[in-house]
C-alpha positions as CSV (number, residue, x, y, z in Angstrom):
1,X,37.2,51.9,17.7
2,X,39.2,54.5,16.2
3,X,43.3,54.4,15.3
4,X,44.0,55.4,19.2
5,X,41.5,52.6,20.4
6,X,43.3,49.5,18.0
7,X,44.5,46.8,19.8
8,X,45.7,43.1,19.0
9,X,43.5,41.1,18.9
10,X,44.5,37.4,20.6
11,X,41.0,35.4,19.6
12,X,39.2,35.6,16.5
13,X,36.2,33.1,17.7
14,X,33.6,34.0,20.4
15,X,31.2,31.3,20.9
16,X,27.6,32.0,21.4
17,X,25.9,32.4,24.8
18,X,23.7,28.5,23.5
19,X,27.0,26.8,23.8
20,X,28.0,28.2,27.3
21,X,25.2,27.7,28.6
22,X,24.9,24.0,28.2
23,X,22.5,21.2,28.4
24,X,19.1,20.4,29.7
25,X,18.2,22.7,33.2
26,X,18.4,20.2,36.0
27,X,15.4,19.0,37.8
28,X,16.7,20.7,41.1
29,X,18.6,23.9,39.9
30,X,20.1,24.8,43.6
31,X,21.5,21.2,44.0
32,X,23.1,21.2,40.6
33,X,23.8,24.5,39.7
34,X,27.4,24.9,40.9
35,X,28.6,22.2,38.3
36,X,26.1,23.1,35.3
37,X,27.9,26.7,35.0
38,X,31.4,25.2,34.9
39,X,31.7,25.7,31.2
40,X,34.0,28.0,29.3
41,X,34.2,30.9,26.8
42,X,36.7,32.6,25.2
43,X,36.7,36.1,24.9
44,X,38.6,38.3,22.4
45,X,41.2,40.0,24.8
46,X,43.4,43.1,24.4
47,X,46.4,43.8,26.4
48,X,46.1,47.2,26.4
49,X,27.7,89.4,39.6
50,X,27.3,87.0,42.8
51,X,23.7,86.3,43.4
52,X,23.0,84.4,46.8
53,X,21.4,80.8,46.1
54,X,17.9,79.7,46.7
55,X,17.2,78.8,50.3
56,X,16.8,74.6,50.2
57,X,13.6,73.5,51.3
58,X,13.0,70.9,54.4
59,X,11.5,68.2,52.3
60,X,14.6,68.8,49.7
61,X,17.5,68.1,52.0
62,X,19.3,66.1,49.7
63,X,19.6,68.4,46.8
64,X,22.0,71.4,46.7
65,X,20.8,74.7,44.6
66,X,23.8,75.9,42.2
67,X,23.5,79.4,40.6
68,X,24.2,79.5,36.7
69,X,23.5,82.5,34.7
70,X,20.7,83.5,37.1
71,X,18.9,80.1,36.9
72,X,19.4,78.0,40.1
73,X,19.9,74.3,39.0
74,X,18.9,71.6,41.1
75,X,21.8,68.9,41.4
76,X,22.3,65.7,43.3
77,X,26.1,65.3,43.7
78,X,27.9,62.3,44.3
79,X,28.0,60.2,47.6
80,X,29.8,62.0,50.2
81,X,30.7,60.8,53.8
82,X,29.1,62.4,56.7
83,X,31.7,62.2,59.2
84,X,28.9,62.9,62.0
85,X,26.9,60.1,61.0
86,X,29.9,58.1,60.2
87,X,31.2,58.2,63.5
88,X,27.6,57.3,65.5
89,X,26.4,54.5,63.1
90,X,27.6,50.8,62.4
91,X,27.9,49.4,59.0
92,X,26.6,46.1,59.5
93,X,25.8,43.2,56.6
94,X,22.0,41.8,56.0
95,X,20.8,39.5,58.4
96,X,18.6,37.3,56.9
97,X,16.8,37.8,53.6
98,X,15.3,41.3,52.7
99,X,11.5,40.4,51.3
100,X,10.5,40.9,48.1
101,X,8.6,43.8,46.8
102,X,6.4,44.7,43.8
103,X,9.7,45.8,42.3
104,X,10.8,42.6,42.3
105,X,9.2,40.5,38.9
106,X,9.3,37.9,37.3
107,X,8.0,37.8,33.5
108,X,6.8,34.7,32.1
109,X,5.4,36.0,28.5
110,X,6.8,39.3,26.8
111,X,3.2,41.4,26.8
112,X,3.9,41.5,30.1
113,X,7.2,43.4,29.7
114,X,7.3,47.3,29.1
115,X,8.5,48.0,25.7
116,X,11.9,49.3,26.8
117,X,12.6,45.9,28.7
118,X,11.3,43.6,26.0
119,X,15.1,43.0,23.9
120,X,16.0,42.7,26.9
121,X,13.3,40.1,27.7
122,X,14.2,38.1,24.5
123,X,18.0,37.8,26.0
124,X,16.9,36.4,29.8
125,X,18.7,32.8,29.1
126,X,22.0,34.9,28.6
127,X,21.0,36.7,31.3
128,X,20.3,34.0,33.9
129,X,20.3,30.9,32.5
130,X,17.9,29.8,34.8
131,X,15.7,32.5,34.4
132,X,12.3,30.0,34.6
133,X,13.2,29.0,38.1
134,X,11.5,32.4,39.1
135,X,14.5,34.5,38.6
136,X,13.2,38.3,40.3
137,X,14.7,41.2,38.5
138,X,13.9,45.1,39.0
139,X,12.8,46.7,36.2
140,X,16.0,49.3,36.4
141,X,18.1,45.7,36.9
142,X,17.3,45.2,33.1
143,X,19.4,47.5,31.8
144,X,22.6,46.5,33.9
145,X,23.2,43.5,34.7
146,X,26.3,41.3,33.0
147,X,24.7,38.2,31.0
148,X,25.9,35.2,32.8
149,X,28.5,33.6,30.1
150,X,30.4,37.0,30.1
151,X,29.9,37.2,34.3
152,X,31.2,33.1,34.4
153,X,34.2,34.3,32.2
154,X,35.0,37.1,34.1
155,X,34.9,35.6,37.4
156,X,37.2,32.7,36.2
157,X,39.5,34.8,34.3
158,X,40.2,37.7,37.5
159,X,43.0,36.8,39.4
160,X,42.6,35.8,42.9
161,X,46.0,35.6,43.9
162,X,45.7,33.0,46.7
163,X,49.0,32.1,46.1
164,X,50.5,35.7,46.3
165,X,52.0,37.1,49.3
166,X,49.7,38.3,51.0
167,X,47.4,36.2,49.8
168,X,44.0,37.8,47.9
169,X,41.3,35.9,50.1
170,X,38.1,38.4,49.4
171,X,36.3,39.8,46.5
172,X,33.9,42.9,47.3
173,X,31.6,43.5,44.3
174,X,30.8,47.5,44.5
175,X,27.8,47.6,42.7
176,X,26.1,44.4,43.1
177,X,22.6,44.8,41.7
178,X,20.6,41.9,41.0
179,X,23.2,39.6,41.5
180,X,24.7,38.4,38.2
181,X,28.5,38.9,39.0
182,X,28.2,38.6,42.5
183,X,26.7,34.8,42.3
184,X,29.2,33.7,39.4
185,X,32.2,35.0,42.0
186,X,30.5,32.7,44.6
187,X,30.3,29.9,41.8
188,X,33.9,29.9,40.8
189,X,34.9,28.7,44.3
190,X,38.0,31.1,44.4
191,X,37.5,33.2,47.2
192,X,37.2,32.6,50.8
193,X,34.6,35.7,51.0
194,X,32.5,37.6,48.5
195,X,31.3,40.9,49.4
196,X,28.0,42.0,47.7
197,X,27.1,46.1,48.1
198,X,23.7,47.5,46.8
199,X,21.9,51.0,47.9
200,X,18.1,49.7,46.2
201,X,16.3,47.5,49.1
202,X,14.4,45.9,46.1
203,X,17.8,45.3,43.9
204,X,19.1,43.8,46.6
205,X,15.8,41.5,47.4
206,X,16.2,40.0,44.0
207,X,20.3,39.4,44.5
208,X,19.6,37.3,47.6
209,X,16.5,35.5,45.6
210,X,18.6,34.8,42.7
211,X,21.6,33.4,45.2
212,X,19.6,31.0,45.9
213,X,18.2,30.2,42.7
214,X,22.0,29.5,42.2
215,X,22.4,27.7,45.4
216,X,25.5,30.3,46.6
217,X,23.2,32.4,49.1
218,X,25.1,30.7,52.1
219,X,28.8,32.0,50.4
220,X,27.8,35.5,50.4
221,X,27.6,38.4,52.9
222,X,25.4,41.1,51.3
223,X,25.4,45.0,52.3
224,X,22.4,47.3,52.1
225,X,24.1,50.5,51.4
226,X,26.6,52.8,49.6
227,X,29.9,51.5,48.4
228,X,31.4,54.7,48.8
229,X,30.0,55.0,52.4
230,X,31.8,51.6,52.5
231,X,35.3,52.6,51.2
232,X,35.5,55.1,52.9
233,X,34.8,53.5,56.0
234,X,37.3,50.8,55.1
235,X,40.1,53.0,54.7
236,X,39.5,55.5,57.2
237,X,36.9,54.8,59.9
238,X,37.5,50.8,60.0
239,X,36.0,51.4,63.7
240,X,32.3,52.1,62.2
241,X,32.5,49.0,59.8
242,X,30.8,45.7,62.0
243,X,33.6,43.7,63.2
244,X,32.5,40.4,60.7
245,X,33.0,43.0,58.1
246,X,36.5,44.0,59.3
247,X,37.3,40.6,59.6
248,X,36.8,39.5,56.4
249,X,37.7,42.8,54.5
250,X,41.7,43.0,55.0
251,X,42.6,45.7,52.6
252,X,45.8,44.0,51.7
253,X,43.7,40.9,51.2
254,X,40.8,42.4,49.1
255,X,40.0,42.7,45.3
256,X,37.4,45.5,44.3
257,X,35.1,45.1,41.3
258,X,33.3,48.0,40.5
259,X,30.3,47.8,37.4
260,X,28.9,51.3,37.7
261,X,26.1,52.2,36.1
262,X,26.9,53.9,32.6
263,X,25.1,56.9,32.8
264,X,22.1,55.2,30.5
265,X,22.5,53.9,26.4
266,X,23.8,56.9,25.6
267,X,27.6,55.5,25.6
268,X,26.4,53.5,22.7
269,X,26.5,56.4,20.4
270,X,29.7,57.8,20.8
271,X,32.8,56.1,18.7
272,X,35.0,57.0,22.4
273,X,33.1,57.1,25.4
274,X,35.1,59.9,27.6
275,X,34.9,58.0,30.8
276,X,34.9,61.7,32.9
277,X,31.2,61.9,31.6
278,X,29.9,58.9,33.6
279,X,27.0,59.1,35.8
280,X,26.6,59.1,38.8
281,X,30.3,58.0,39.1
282,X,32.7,59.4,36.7
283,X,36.4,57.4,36.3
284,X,38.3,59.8,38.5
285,X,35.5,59.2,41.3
286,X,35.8,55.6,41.4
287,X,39.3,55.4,41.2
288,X,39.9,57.5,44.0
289,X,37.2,56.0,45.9
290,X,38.7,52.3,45.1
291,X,42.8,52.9,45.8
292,X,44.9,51.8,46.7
293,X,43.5,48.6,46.8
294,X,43.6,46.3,43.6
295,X,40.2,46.7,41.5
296,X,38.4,45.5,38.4
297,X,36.5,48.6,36.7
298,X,33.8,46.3,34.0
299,X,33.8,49.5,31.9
300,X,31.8,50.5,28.1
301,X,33.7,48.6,25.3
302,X,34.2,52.2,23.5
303,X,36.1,53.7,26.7
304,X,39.0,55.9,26.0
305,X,41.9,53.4,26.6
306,X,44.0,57.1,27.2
307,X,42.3,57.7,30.2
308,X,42.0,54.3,31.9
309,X,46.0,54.7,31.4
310,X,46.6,57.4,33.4
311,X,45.0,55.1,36.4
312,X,48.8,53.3,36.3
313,X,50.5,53.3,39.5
314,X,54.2,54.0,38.9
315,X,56.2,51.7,37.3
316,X,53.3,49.5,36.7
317,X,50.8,48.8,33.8
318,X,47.4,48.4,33.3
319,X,46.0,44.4,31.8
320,X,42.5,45.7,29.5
321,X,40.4,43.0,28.8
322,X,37.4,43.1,26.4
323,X,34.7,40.2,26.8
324,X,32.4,39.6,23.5
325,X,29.4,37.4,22.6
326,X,28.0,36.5,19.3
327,X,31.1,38.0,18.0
328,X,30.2,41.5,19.5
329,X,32.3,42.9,22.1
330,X,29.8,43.7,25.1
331,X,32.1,45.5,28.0
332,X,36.1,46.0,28.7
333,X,37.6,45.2,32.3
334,X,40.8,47.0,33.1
335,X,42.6,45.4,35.9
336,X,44.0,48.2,38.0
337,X,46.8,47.0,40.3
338,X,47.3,47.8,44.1
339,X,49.6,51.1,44.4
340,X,52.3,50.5,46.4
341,X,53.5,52.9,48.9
342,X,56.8,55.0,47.6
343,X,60.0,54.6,49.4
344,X,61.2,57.6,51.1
């Protein structure tokens, strides 16, 4: 990190993923799992002329045409509610479990693995470290999905606030993917409801596979759709939100953790990765989306600390947390808190 990125450092020492993960897998991995992923890492933490556009085809609904210098640009925007359909559907949580589809694999040997997966491949017991017990990942899960020491840590280290007033009772995990933070919030036992969200019907397959790899499936209520759809439900059309969901989704009662997607590996090669240039969900976006509940942003470890910042209700300030393995830090978390209403 540059001079405006320093930061004390509190831990010198980050253990490897081999010591988190344990001992010897258990015979029966959903019967024993709960206590085997108990153990502890420490991370290194730091508290800081008009032309008139194309006509849109019928089979091309979802993409808007934008003029630029002549050329029209197609563009997918950003999830945005549609108040009509808002108002005549009923979000509703999976009943049951989805089935799996050819999406959903499970390597045994790496010349099976396409050659973009395959470091990947080589990392699967930090992944999940109980990968061999037919773990079912996506290809596109690969890429993001938190290795399981960092997603353990992270789970134990987020504050659940039970003994707050009011007390923080449910944890809704925004972009829950194949599972990996989702099942180590159900592991660490601290939350009366976890809240799992994912768009991709085969993403969200694997999660509720892997749950019960994990032996957790029965703790979690899983979503098949948009997290923004679902904010902005939440905060403004409660009424189209099932009534379990209501129920269990208080918004003075919920944490939000958000782990976009990054907008692909090309974060790695800037020295400060300007969070405005995420994709699909830029900073501002989730921000916005998430307030003024309290929420978790698992963020690049290069991200400009100057912009995460700004995200500071008034008077308050925002804990940054970076999480490293093998001595490398992986990821930041900034801990956003709720904004509290000004007195008029």
């Amino acid at each position: 990190m540059g001079q405006e990125q320093s930061v004390t450092e509190r831990d010198k020492a980050s253990p490897s993923p081999s010591v988190v993960v344990g001992s010897t897998l258990p015979r029966s991995p959903t019967k024993h799992a709960g206590t085997a992923l108990n153990t502890r890492i420490q991370p290194h933490t730091n508290r800081v002329t008009k032309k008139r556009p194309q006509k849109i085809r019928k089979d091309a609904r979802e993409r808007k045409t934008i003029p630029f210098g002549g050329i029209t640009i197609p563009h997918r925007p950003p999830f945005e509610p549609d108040l009509k359909q808002t108002a005549m559907s009923i979000m509703k949580p999976v009943v049951g479990k989805l089935p799996l589809t050819d999406e959903c694999l499970h390597y045994d040997d790496v010349c099976e693995v396409p050659q973009n997966l395959q470091k990947y491949f080589h990392q699967r017991y930090s992944i999940f470290k109980f990968y061999d017990y037919d773990i079912r990942l996506t290809n596109d899960a690969w890429f993001g999905i938190t290795p399981e020491p960092l997603a353990l840590r992270l789970a134990d280290d987020l504050p659940s606030h039970l003994y707050s007033t009011p007390r923080r009772t449910t944890i809704v995990d925004l972009f829950g993917g194949a599972g990996g933070n989702t099942i180590a919030f159900a592991l660490s036992e601290k939350w009366e409801h976890v809240i799992s969200i994912e768009r991709d019907a085969s993403t969200l397959a694997c999660a509720q596979h892997n749950a019960e790899v994990y032996g957790v499936s029965g703790y979690i209520t899983f979503i098949h759709g948009d997290c923004l759809d679902f904010l902005d439900r939440l905060k403004h059309h409660p009424e189209t939100l099932d009534l379990s969901l209501r129920e269990k989704c208080d918004m003075s009662q919920t944490v939000l953790f958000a782990s976009p997607p990054w907008g692909g590996v090309d974060y790695k090669e800037q020295d400060v990765f300007d969070l405005s240039t995420m994709e699909p969900y830029n900073l501002k976006v989730l921000h916005k989306a998430c307030s003024p509940m309290e929420h978790a942003l698992y963020l690049p470890r290069t991200s400009d600390l100057r912009q995460i910042a700004k995200l500071a209700p008034k008077g308050e300030k925002i804990e940054v947390v970076q999480y490293c393995m093998d001595g490398a830090s992986k990821a930041m978390v900034a801990l956003i808190p709720e904004a509290t209403p000004e007195l008029t």
